[in-house]
Each structure stands twice: as structure tokens, then as C-alpha cells.
C-alpha positions as CSV (number, residue, x, y, z in Angstrom):
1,X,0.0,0.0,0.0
2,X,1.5,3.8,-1.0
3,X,1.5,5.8,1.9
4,X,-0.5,8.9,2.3
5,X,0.5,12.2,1.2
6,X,1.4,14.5,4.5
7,X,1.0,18.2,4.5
8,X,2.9,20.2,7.2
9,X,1.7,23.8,7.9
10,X,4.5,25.0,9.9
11,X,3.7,28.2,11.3
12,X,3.5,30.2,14.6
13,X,0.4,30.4,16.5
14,X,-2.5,32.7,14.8
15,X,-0.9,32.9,11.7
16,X,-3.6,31.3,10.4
17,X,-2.9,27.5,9.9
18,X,-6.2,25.8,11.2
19,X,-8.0,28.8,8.6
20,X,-5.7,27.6,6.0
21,X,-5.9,23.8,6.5
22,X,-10.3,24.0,6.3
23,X,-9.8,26.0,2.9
24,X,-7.0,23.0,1.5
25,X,-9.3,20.3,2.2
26,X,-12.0,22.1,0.2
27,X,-9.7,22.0,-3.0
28,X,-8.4,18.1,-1.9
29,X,-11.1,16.6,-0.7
30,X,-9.1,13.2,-0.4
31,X,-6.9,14.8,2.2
32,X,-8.1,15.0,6.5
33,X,-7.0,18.1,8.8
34,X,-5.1,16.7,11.9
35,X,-4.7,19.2,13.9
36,X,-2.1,18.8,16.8
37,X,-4.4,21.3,18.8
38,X,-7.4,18.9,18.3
39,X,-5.3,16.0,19.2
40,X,-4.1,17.7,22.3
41,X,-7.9,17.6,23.6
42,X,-7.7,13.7,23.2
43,X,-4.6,13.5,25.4
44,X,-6.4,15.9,27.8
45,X,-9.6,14.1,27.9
46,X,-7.5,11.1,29.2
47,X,-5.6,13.4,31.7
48,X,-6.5,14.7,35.2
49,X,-5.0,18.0,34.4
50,X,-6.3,19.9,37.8
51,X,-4.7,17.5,39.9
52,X,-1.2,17.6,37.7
53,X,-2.2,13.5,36.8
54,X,-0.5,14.0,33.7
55,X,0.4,11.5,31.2
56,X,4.6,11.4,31.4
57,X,5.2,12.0,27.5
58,X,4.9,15.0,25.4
59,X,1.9,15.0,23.2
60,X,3.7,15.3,20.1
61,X,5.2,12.0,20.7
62,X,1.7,10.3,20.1
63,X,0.3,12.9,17.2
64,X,3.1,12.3,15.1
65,X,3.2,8.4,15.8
66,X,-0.8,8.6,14.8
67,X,0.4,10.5,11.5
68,X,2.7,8.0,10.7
69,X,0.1,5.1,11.0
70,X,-2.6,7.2,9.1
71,X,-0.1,8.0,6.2
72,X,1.0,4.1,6.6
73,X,-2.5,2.8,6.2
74,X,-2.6,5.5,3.1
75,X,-4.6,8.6,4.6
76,X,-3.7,11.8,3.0
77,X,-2.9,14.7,6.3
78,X,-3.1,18.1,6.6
79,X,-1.0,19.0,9.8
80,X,-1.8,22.2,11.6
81,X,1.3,21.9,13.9
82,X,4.3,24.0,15.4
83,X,7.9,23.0,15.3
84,X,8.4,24.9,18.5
85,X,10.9,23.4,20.3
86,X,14.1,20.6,20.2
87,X,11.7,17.7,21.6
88,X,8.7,18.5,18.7
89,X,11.7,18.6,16.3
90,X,13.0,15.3,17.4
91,X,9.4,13.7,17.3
92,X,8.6,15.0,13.9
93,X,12.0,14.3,12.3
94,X,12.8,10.8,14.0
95,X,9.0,9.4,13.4
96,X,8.3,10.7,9.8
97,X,11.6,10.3,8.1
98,X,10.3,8.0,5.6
99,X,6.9,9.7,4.7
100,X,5.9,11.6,1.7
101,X,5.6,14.9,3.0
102,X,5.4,18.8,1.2
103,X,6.7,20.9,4.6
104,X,4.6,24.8,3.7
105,X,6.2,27.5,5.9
106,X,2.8,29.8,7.2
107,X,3.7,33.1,7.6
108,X,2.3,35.9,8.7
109,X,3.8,39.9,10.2
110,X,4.1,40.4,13.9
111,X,2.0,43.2,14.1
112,X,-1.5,41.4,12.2
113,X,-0.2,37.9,14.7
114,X,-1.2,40.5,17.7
115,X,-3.9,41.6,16.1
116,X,-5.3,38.4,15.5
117,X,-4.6,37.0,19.1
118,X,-6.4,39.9,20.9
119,X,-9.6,39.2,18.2
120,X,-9.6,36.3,19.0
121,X,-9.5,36.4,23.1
122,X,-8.2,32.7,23.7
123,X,-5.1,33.2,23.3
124,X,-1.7,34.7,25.2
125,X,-0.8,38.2,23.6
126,X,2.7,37.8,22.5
127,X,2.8,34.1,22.2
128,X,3.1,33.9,18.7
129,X,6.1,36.8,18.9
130,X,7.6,34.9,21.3
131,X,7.5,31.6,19.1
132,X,8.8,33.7,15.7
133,X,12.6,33.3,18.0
134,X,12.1,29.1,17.0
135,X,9.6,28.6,14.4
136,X,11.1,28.9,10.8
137,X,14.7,28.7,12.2
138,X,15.7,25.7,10.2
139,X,13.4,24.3,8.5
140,X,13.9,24.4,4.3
141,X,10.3,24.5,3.0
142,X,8.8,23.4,-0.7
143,X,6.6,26.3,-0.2
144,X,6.1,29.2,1.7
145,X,2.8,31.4,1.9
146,X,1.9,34.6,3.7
147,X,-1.7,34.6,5.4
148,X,-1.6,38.6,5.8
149,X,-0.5,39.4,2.1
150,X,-2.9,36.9,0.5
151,X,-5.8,35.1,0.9
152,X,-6.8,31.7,2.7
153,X,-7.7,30.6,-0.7
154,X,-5.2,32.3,-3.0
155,X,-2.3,30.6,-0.1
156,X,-4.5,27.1,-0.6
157,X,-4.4,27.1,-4.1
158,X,0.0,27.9,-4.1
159,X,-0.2,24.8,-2.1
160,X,-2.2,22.7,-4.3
161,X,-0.2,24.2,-7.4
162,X,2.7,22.7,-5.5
163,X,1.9,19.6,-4.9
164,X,0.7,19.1,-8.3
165,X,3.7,20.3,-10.1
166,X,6.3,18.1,-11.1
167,X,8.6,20.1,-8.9
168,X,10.5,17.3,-6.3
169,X,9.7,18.1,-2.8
170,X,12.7,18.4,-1.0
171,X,11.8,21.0,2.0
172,X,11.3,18.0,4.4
173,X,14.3,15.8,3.5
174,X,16.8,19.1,3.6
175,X,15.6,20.1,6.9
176,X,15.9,16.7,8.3
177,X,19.4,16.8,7.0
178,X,19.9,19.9,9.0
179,X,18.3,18.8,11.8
180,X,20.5,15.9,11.8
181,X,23.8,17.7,11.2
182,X,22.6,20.3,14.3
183,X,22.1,17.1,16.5
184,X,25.3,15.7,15.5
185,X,27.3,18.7,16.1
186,X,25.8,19.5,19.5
187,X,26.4,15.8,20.5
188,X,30.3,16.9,19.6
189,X,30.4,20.0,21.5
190,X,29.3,18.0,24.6
């Protein structure tokens, strides 16, 4: 069986991700959102959070070990996820190394991610600043779209456009090559 088809929106929170991943699975309607945020509330569901019974492994662990079984079983993704930190980094690199995937880099300007986090109340003003000091830092994308300058479905469309073309899609396997040359080096300096 050919494995599913991943899509990684990479992008700091608000910057429009979960907006962008509804509009993509209007123009591929063989494809499923799995969003890492939605997955979370599974994990929490099964959690005593209030009384700090917490399950003793980070959740990205489990979301990308479910994408790797979806994608194995030949489910197209969307992922609307954050490579945030070293321990996401190592969970996404390590458990989808030998998936198809098209890694889109979701960007949007400081000032509208502000905007957007005070409209829409639920969220920690700054946050998604804060997380521009991580997010994007190494990653080498097949494409990269701007939720502020265009659309939802003009930045849907560049993605499809994409992933139709004949263009290889190398985003994923250079920034796992990167990730893996960072990790080696670090486990030198130590």
C-alpha cells in the first residue's frame, strides 16, 4: 500500500494555519486536517490535568506516531502543527523520516499575529512573537505562503499548485538533514 500524502503547515500560533488547512481540504477533498491542537484535547480528555495527573510524555510524541500510522494505512494529512521546540523537532523528524511529505512554511507579520490574538481572546498576547525566536529557524520549506499578504484561498491554491507540479519536494528531507547535522554537532560539543 503507497503511503498517504502528509502536508505540514508550519507556522507560529495565529498565523492562520487551522484557517488555511479548512480551505485545503475544500480543493483536496481526499486529504483529513489533523490538527495537533485537536489532538491535544484527546490527550487531555485522558488526563487529570487539575490534579497535575499527567500522562509522562509529550503529546507530540503520540500525534506524530498517529500520523505515521494514518499516512501508513494511506490517509492523506493536513497537519496544523508548530515545530516549536528541540523535543517536537525530534518527534517529527525521527517518526516521519520515511513519509511523503510537502513541509509549507505559514507566515504571517508580527503586528497582524497580535492583532489576530487579541480578536480572538483565547489566546496569550505575545505568544506567537515569542515563538517567531524558534519557528522557521531551520526548516527548508517546498513552499512558503503569507496569510496577511494573500488570501486563505489564493495561499490554498500555491499549495495545491505545489503539490501538483512536477517540482520534487525536497523541504522535508533538507531540513531533516539539518536537523541531523545540528544534532550531530551539539552531541560533539558535549
Amino acid at each position: 500500500m503507497e503511503k498517504g500524502m502528509i502536508i505540514v503547515l508550519n507556522g507560529v500560533s495565529s498565523s492562520g494555519k487551522s484557517t488555511l488547512a479548512k480551505e485545503l481540504t475544500k480543493l483536496l477533498p481526499d486529504f483529513f486536517d489533523f490538527s495537533v491542537d485537536d489532538y491535544d484535547l484527546v490527550i487531555e480528555k485522558m488526563e487529570d490535568r487539575e490534579n497535575d495527573r499527567l500522562i509522562p510524555i509529550e503529546t507530540e510524541y503520540f500525534y506524530y506516531k498517529n500520523v505515521a500510522m494514518f499516512s501508513d494505512r494511506g490517509v492523506n494529512l493536513i497537519l496544523d502543527q508548530i515545530l516549536h521546540d528541540p523535543i517536537t523537532l525530534q518527534n517529527f523528524y525521527e517518526t516521519l523520516k520515511s513519509y511523503p511529505i510537502i513541509l509549507v512554511g505559514v507566515h504571517c507579520p508580527a503586528e497582524e499575529l497580535k492583532r489576530r490574538e487579541e480578536l480572538r481572546g483565547d489566546r496569550q498576547i505575545g505568544q506567537a512573537i515569542s515563538q517567531l525566536n524558534f519557528v522557521h529557524s531551520q526548516e527548508f520549506y517546498d513552499i512558503e505562503v503569507n496569510t496577511y499578504t494573500h488570501s486563505m484561498v489564493e495561499c490554498a491554491r500555491e499549495i495545491v499548485d505545489c503539490l501538483e507540479s512536477n517540482t520534487a519536494l525536497i523541504g522535508f528531507e533538507k531540513s531533516l538533514k539539518q536537523y541531523e547535522s545540528s544534532k550531530i554537532a551539539l552531541n560533539n560539543n558535549c
